[in-house]
C-alpha positions as CSV (number, residue, x, y, z in Angstrom):
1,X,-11.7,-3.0,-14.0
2,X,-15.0,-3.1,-14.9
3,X,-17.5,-0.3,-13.6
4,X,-19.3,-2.5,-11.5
5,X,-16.3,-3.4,-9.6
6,X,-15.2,0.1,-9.6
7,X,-18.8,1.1,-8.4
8,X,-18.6,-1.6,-5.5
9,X,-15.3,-0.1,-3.9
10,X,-16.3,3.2,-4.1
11,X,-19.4,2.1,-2.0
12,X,-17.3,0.8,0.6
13,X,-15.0,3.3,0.7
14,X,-17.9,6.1,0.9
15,X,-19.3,4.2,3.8
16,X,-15.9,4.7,6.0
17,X,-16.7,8.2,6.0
18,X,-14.4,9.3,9.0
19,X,-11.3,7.8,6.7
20,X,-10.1,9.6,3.6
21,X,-9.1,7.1,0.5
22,X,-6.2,7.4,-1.6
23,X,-7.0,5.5,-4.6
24,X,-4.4,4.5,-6.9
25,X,-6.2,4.2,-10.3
26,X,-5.5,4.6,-14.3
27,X,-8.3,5.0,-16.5
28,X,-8.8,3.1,-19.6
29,X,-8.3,6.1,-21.7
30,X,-10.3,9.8,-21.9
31,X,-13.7,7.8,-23.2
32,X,-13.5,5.4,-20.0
33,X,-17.0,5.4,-18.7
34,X,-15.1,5.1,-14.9
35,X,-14.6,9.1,-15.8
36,X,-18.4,9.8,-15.6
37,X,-19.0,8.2,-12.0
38,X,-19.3,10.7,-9.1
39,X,-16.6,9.8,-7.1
40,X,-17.3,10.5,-3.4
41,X,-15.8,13.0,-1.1
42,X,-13.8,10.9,1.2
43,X,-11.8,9.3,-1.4
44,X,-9.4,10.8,-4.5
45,X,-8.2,9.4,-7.3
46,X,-4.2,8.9,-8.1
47,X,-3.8,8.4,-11.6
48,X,-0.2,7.9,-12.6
49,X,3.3,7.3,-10.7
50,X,2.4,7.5,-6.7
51,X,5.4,6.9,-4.5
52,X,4.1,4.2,-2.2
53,X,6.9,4.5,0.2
54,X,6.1,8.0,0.5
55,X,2.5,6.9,1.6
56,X,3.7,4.4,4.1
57,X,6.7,6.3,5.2
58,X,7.4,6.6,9.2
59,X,8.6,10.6,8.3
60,X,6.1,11.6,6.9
61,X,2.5,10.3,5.9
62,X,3.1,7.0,8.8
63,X,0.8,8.8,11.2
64,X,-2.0,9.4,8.6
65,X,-2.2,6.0,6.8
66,X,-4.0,3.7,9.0
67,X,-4.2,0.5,6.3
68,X,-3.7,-0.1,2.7
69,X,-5.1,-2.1,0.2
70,X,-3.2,-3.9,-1.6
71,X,-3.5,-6.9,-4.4
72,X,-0.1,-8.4,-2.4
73,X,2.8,-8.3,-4.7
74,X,6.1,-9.2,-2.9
75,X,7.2,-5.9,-2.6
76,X,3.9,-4.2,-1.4
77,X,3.4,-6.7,0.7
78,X,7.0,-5.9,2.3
79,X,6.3,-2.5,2.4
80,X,3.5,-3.0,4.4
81,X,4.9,-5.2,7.0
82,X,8.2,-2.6,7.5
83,X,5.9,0.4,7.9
84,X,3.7,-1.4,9.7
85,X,0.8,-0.6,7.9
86,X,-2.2,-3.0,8.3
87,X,-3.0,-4.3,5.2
88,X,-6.2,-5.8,3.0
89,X,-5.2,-7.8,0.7
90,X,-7.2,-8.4,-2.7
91,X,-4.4,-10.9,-5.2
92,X,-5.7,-11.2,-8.6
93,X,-2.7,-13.1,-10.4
94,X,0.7,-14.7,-10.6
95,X,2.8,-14.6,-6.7
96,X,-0.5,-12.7,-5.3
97,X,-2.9,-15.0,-4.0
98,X,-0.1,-16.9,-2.3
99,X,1.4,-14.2,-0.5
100,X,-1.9,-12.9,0.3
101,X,-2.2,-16.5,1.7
102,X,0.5,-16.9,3.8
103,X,0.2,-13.6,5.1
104,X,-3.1,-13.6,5.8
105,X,-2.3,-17.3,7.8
106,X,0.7,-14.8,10.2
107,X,-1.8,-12.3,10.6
108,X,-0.3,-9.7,8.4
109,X,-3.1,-8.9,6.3
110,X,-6.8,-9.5,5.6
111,X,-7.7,-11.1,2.3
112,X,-10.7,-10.7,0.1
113,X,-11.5,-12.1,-3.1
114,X,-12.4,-9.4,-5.5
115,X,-14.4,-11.9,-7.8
116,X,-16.5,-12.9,-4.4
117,X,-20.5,-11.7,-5.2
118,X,-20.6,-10.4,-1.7
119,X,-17.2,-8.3,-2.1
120,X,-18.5,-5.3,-0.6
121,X,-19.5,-7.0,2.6
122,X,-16.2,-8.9,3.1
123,X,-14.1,-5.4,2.1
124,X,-16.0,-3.8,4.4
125,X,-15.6,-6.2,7.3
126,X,-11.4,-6.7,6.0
127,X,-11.2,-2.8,6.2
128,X,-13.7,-2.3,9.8
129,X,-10.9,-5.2,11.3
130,X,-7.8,-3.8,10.0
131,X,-8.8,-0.1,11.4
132,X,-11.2,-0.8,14.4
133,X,-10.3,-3.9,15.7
134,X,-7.9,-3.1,18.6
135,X,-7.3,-7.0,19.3
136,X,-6.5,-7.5,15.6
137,X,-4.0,-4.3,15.6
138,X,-2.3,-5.5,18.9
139,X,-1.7,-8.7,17.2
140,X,-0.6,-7.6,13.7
141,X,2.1,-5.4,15.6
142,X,3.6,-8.3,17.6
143,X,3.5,-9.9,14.1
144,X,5.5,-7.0,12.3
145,X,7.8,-6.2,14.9
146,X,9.2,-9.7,14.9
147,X,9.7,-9.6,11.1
148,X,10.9,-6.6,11.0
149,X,13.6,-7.7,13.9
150,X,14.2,-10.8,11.3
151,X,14.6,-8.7,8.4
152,X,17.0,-6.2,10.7
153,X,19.4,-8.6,11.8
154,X,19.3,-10.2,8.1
155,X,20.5,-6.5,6.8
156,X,23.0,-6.2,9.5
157,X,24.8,-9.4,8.9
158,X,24.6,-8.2,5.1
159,X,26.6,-4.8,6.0
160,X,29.1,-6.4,7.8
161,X,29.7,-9.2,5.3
162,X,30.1,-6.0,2.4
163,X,32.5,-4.3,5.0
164,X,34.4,-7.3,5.3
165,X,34.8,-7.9,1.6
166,X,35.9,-4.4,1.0
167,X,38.5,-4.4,3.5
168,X,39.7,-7.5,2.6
169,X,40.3,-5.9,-1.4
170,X,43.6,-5.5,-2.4
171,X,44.3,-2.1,-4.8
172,X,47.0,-2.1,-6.9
């Protein structure tokens, strides 16, 4: 990421200053200029393994996280929907700007285009809807909750179908 960029979020994210940011991030290397920017008080740096899940999870961290940004892999993505965790999405290649697409069209996310030359205005006005935006929030949950009852029933079916096959396994 180039410091500009890096610059640019850190604006945005100083400028939600009742919000805390958990950003995760991996330098270049020890030299990378990145190191030398003052990074502001409402947001800290992850470098390394984070445990998403651990983020999003309903035990723990649920009540804390009110959105995540995400570029909108497949499996983020699906993280985010089961903890209902309203996302902003920013895809950069392969399966990601589809899926930031199509979730942005069933009003699971908010995209932004990180290459847009007015990025911090549209990040700001993703993250100000996905946190603020008590019509937008009513609407994601519906959303959610219906995939997630999809997704439930698909994993139930798939339990029993297991428990069937192993009961129906002969041991010599």
């Amino acid at each position: 990421m180039s410091v500009v960029l890096f610059k640019k979020y850190l604006k945005v994210f100083k400028s939600f200053k009742n919000y805390s940011f958990i950003w995760k991030f991996d330098y270049d290397d020890d030299e990378d200029p990145k190191r030398k920017i003052r990074i502001p008080k409402n947001v800290k740096i992850q470098e390394g393994l984070i445990q998403q899940t651990t983020l999003l999870g309903k035990e723990k961290a649920n009540k804390s996280t009110k959105a995540m940004i995400t570029h909108c892999g497949y499996n983020s993505l699906l993280e985010g929907v089961y903890f209902q965790i309203p996302m902003v999405c920013i895809p950069n290649n392969s399966d990601q700007p589809y899926n930031a697409y199509a979730a942005e069209s069933r009003g699971y996310v908010e995209e932004v285009d990180f290459r847009d030359e007015n990025l911090e205005v549209h990040l700001e006005n993703a993250l100000g809807k996905v946190l603020n935006d008590e019509n937008w929030k009513v609407e994601f949950e519906g959303n959610t909750n219906e995939l997630n009852g999809i997704m439930n029933e698909s994993k139930g079916k798939f339990i029993q179908a297991m428990e069937e096959m192993i009961g129906n396994m002969k041991f010599n």
